[in-house]
N, C-alpha and C positions, 0 to 999 in steps of 0.2 A: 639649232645648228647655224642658222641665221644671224645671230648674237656672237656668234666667234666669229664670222665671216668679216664681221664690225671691225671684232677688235683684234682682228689681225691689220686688216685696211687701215685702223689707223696707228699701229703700231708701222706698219708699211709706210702710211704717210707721214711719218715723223724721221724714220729713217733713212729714204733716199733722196729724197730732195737736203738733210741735214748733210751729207754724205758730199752733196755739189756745194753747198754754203760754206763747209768747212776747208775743202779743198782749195775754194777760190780765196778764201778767207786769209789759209795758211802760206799760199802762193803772193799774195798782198800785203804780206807787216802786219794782219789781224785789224786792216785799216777796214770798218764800217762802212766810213763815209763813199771811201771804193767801193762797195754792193750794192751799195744806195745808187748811187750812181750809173753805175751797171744796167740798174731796173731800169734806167733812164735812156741808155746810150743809142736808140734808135724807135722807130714808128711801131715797132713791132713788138719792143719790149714792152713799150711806154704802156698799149692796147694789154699784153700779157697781166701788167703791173694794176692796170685799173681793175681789170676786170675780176682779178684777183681780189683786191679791193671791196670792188664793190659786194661778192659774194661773200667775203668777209663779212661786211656790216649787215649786208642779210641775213643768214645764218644767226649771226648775233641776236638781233633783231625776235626772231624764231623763236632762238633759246630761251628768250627773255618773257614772251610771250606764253608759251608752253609751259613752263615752269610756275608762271603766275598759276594757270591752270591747275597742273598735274602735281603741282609743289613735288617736283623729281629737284631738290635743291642740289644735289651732287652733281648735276647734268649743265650746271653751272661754270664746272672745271673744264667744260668743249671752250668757255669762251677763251680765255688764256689760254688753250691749248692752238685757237682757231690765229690770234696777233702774235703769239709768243714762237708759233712752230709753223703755222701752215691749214688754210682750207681742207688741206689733204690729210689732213689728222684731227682734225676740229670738228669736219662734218661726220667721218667713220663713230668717232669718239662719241657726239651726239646721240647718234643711230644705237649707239651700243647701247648708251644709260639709258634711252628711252623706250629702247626693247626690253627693259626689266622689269617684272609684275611693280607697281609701286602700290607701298600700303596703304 
């Protein structure tokens, strides 16, 4: 039961935070460099953006480790999911492949 829980949370997290990226995205000329910047545009975001960040490379980090371990090689796909989409889908994602019996 706990294993859907995952992978619903990181279907969740792939989707509504995608949802605000596209909007501002589509509202912007599809300009990047405008989001980017965005993450930048005050003391508050900057702290969001880091820490964001940093949990990113964490989790990485984790993955990378765990895997060495448990050889869950497919648990592999949290990391591009964690830079490509979001913490909020990368660590669900994680949780999900590494609740699967591995052979």
């Amino acid at each position: 039961m706990l294993r859907h829980l995952w992978l619903a949370l990181a279907v969740w997290g792939a989707v509504h935070p995608m949802w605000y990226f596209v909007t501002f995205l589509a509202g912007n000329g599809w300009d990047f460099g405008a989001l980017v910047d965005a993450w930048y545009v005050n003391a508050s975001t900057t702290g969001l953006t880091w820490d964001l960040t940093i949990a990113a490379v964490t989790l990485t980090l984790w993955v990378l480790a765990e895997v060495a371990v448990r050889r869950n090689w497919s648990a592999l796909l949290a990391i591009p999911a964690t830079f490509c989409i979001g913490v909020s889908c990368g660590l669900p994602l994680y949780l999900w492949f590494r609740s699967r019996p591995v052979a």
